[in-house]
Residue, then its C-alpha position, 0 to 999 in steps of 0.5 A: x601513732x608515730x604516723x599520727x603525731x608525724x602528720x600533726x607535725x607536718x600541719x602544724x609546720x604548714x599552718x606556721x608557715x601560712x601565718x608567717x606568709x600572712x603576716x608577711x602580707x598584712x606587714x607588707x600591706x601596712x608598709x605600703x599603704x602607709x604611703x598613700x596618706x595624702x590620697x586616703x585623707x583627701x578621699x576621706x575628706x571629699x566624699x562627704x559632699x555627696x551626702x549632703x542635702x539628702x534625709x539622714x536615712x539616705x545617707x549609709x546606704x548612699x555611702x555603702x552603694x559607693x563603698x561597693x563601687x569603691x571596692x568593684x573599682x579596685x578588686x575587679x578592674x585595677x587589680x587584675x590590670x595592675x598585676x598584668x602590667x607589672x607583670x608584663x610591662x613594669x617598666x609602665x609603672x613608674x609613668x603611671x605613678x608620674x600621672x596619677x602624681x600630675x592629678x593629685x598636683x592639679x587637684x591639690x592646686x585647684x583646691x588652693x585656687x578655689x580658696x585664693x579666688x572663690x567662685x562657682x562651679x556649673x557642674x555642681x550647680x548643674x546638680x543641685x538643680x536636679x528636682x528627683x531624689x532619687x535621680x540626684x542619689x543615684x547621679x551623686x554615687x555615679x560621680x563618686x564612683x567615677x571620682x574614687x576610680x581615679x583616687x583608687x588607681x592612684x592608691x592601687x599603683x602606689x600601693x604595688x610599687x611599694x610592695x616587696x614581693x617574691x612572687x606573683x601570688x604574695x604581689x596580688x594577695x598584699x595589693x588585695x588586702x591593702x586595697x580593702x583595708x584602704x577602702x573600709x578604712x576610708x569609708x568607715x571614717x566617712x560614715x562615721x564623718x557623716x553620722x557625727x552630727x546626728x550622734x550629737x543631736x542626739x546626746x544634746x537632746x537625750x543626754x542622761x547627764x550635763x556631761x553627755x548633753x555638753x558633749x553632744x552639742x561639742x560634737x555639732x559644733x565640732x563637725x564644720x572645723x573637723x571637715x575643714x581641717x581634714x580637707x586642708x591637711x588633705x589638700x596639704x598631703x596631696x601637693x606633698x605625695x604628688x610632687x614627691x611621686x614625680x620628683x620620685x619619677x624623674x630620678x627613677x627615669x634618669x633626671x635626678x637633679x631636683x631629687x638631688x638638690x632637694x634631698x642635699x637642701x634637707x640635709x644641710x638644714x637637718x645638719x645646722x639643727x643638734x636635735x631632731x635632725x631626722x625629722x627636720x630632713x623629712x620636713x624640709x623634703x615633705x615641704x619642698x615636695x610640696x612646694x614643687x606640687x603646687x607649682x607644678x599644679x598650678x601650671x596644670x589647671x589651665x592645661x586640664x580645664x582649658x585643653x585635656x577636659x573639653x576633649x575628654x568630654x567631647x569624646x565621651x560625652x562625660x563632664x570635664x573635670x576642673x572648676 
């Protein structure tokens, strides 16, 4: 009997630890996936776009072939190769941050521009031309696949290099759970984006009260603002998270000065205000890390549309990105 409740003791010691252990992994997940705000809210703000001009059935199996996708990009490619590279080579890391920074920069500018000075893109006009449904489904979760690799190896290499691991197995399993709540939670909000205005049509026309009916018609009056905000206060996020990665970067790599210089222009603000001066330092770095962003960005767009996409296309035979 001593034997028995011994061994009790010994599993009940082991199942203590293997919570402690997860909630480690989910703190540690949550920690670092909060860093990737600005790339979470743009994704959950574009992906939208390639449902639109299919049947309302089409739409969450469109949606769902993407998360698939989405999950394929970061569990079977990413991960592996970002705890190879950490492993191996960690000194890699902080460069690739610094690129996938220069992206969410140029990204983020492209966005300003196209508001600033509208015009047209041949590529999407190229696929609204496409006559076949079910080639235009299957050539739109392509893209988006395509688009959401390059959000995820951004999400995937923030996410690693916030992580405060101890060993290689916490490291994979925090990057996977993170990696997954990140996807579902960007893609769930996505489907419910979608599915909104459907939800309001409904309660507009089935409502069982005045209450219901009104808030239906809320509801699909309420879509097109929401869109619209969540992509500014993505693109905002994004010039804020990218500029704030390179400056990061550089201080990182042994050029500390813009770092420096910004950090002691939030302190000076933050110490001229008697309340709130945590906040009003992180405002004014978010701000300045912005303002970097869309500088820098804008620099970008010339390089990206005119020189680095023409030869990524002409050596893959894939579109460009840009406008």
């Amino acid at each position: 009997m001593s034997g028995l409740l011994a061994l009790l003791d010994d599993v009940a010691a082991i199942a203590k630890v293997a919570a402690a252990s997860v909630d480690d992994v989910v703190g540690q997940a949550a920690k670092a996936g909060s860093k990737v705000a600005g790339v979470v809210i743009d994704d959950a703000a574009v992906t939208p776009k390639y449902v639109t001009g299919f049947e309302p059935k089409r739409e969450l199996p469109i949606i769902w072939k993407i998360t698939r996708g989405s999950l394929f990009n970061k569990m079977v490619i990413l991960l592996p190769a970002l705890l190879l590279l950490n492993a191996f080579a960690p000194w890699i890391i902080t460069p690739l941050l610094m690129l996938g920074g220069m992206y969410l920069c140029f990204e983020g500018a492209e966005k300003v521009y196209h508001w600033l000075y509208p015009h047209g893109d041949p590529h999407v006009e190229k696929d609204m031309s496409v006559g076949d449904p079910l080639h235009l489904e299957e050539t739109r979760v392509k893209g988006a696949i395509k688009t959401d690799f390059i959000l995820s190896a951004e999400i995937m290499t923030i996410i690693l290099a916030n992580i405060e691991a101890n060993s290689f197995w916490f490291e994979a399993a925090t990057l996977a759970f993170a990696g997954i709540a990140v996807t579902v939670f960007v893609y769930g909000t996505v489907a419910l984006i979608v599915k909104m205005d459907d939800i309001g049509v409904w309660l507009a026309a089935n409502g069982l009260t005045r209450l219901g009916r009104s808030l239906g018609a809320g509801l699909v009056r309420g879509m097109p603002v929401l869109l619209k905000v969540l992509t500014i206060v993505g693109t905002a996020a994004m010039l804020w998270v990218g500029g704030s990665i390179i400056i990061h970067g550089m201080q990182v790599m042994g050029a500390p000065w813009l770092y420096d210089e910004i950090h002691h222009i939030a302190l000076a603000v933050a110490d001229s205000i008697s309340q709130g001066s945590g906040f009003v330092e992180w405002t004014v770095t978010a701000l300045l890390d912005g303002v970097f962003g869309i500088v820098l960005g804008m620099l970008l767009i010339p390089v990206v549309t005119r020189v680095i996409g023409p030869v990524v296309e002409k050596l893959t035979g894939a579109e460009s990105a840009g406008h």
